[in-house]
C-alpha positions, 0 to 999 in steps of 0.5 A: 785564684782563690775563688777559683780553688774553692769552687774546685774543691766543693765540685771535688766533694760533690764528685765524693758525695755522689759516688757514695750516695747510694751507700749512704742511703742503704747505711740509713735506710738500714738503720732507721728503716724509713725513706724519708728520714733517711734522705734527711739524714743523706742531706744532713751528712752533706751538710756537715761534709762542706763544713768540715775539712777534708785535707787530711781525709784518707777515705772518703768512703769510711769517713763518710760512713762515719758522718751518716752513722752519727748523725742516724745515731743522733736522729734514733736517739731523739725519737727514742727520747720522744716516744715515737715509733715508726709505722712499719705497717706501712713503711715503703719498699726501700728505693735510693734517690739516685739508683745504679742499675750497673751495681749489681752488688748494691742492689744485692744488698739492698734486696738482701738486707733490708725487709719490712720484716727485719726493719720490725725486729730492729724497732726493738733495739736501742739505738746504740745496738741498732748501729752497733749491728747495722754497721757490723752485721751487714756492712761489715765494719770493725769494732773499733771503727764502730766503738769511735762512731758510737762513742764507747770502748771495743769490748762494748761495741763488740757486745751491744752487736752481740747482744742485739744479734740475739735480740733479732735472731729471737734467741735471747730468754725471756727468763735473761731479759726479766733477770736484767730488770730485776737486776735494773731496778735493784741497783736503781734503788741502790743508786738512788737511796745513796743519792737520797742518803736514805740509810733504811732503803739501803738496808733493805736493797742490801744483802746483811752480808753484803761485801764491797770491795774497793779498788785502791787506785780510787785515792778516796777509798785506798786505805779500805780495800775490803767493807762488810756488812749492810750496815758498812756498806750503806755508810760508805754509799752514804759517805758519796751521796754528792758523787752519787747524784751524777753517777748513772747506770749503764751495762757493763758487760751485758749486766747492769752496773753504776759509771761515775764519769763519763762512758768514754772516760770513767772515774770508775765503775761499780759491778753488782752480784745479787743473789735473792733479790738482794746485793752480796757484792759490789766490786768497784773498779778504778784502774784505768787499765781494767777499764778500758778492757770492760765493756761499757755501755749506755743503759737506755730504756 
C-alpha cells in the first residue's frame, strides 16, 4: 500500500509540474535570457520539487514560481561571480519545450515580454534587481512574495524593482550613477581603514566637523547618543575594528551604507551624508522597528 501511495503522489506532482511547465519556462527564460539555462533551471526546480514536501502546499503554481525564482537567482549569482557574460548577439528567439498553442495568453506574454532587445538591457542589472523586476514588472507578484524569495525586506524589494525600472527605462542619470560611486568608494574607505585601525585614512575620509550619531538601543554605545569631531569619530571607528572586519556595504534606501549582521536580521546599519568628498554624518540605526522599515539591500558589483 505504501508503495502504491508513493507512486500516487509523484504522478500528482508530475500532473503539477507539467501544467505549470510552460510558466516556468517564461519565469526563466525571462530572467536569465538563455534557453539552455533556463531548461536547467526548469529541470532543477523539479528536482527539488520531489525532495521537498508537499502536504501543506496551497498553490502550487506560486510555490513553484518561488522554487524556479531562487534557483535562477542562485544561477545569476554564480555567473556574476565568475564574470560571464551572456552572448546576447546570438541568443536564440525564445521557444518553451512543451508549447500550448491553445494558450493564447501565454504566448502573448512570451511575444511580449521577452526580446533579444530587453534581454541587452537586463544584462545590466545585478541579479537581485533582475528578479526583483522580472517577477514585479512582468508576472505580477508582490513585493512581499518577492522580499521572501530574494531574501530582504519589502521596502527593499520595492526599491531594487524600481531602481532597475529606471535602469532599463534608460532614465537613470549618469551624473546619479558617478555620485553613488563616489559614494561607494568613500564609505569603502572608511570601512576598511576601521577595519585596519588606520586612524590618519580615517581622518582623511572624515569631514573635520564630522558628527555620529548613535542609536542607544546598540547597548555598546547607549551612553553617547552624539560624537563629534573627525578625531572622535575615528576612535570610536576604531574602538570596533573587530566588528568592523565582518560589517559589509549594502544600499539602504538606494544609497550606500555599512550592515553589520546579516541582510535579513541586521544588528544595525550605518547611513553616510557626505558633502565635498568627505563624510559630515553618519547615523546608525539599531532599533529593531526602524530597520525593518529601511530598505536594505545587497550592494554588488
Amino acid at each position: 500500500m505504501e508503495g502504491l501511495w508513493r507512486m500516487k503522489d509523484h504522478n500528482w506532482l508530475v500532473e503539477q509540474f507539467e501544467a505549470h511547465r510552460n510558466h516556468l519556462q517564461a519565469v526563466a527564460y525571462r530572467m536569465l535570457g538563455s534557453r539552455s539555462e533556463a531548461d536547467d533551471a526548469v529541470q532543477e526546480s523539479w528536482i527539488r520539487l520531489i525532495r521537498s514536501n508537499t502536504s501543506k502546499v496551497e498553490n502550487m503554481g506560486g510555490w513553484l514560481t518561488t522554487i524556479i525564482s531562487r534557483v535562477c537567482l542562485d544561477m545569476l549569482r554564480s555567473r556574476k561571480s565568475r564574470r560571464e557574460e551572456l552572448a546576447m548577439a546570438s541568443a536564440p528567439e525564445p521557444v518553451t519545450g512543451h508549447q500550448d498553442e491553445s494558450n493564447p495568453e501565454h504566448e502573448a506574454v512570451i511575444a511580449d515580454s521577452v526580446g533579444l532587445a530587453m534581454l541587452v538591457v537586463l544584462e545590466k542589472l545585478n541579479p537581485a534587481e533582475r528578479i526583483a523586476f522580472v517577477l514585479h514588472d512582468i508576472f505580477a507578484m508582490s513585493f512581499s512574495e518577492i522580499a521572501f524569495i530574494i531574501g530582504c525586506n519589502e521596502p527593499a524589494a520595492r526599491q531594487l524593482a524600481s531602481r532597475a525600472r529606471r535602469r532599463v527605462q534608460g532614465t537613470e542619470s549618469t551624473s546619479e550613477t558617478a555620485e553613488l560611486q563616489r559614494k561607494r568608494e568613500l564609505v569603502d574607505a572608511f570601512l576598511a581603514a576601521s577595519r585596519n585601525g588606520d586612524f590618519e585614512k580615517l581622518l582623511s575620509v572624515l569631514d573635520p566637523n564630522v558628527v555620529l550619531r548613535n542609536d542607544s538601543a546598540f547597548a555598546p554605545v547607549a551612553n553617547v547618543p552624539i560624537v563629534r569631531g573627525s578625531d572622535a569619530v575615528a576612535n570610536q571607528a576604531n574602538q570596533f575594528a573587530t566588528r568592523a572586519r565582518s560589517m559589509e556595504l549594502v544600499l539602504v534606501n538606494e544609497s550606500v551604507g555599512v550592515i553589520a549582521g546579516q541582510l535579513e536580521q541586521p544588528v544595525f546599519i550605518l547611513e553616510f551624508t557626505v558633502v565635498d568628498g568627505r563624510i559630515t554624518e553618519i547615523g546608525m540605526i539599531a532599533d529593531q522597528v526602524r530597520l525593518r522599515g529601511l530598505g536594505i539591500a545587497a550592494l554588488k558589483d
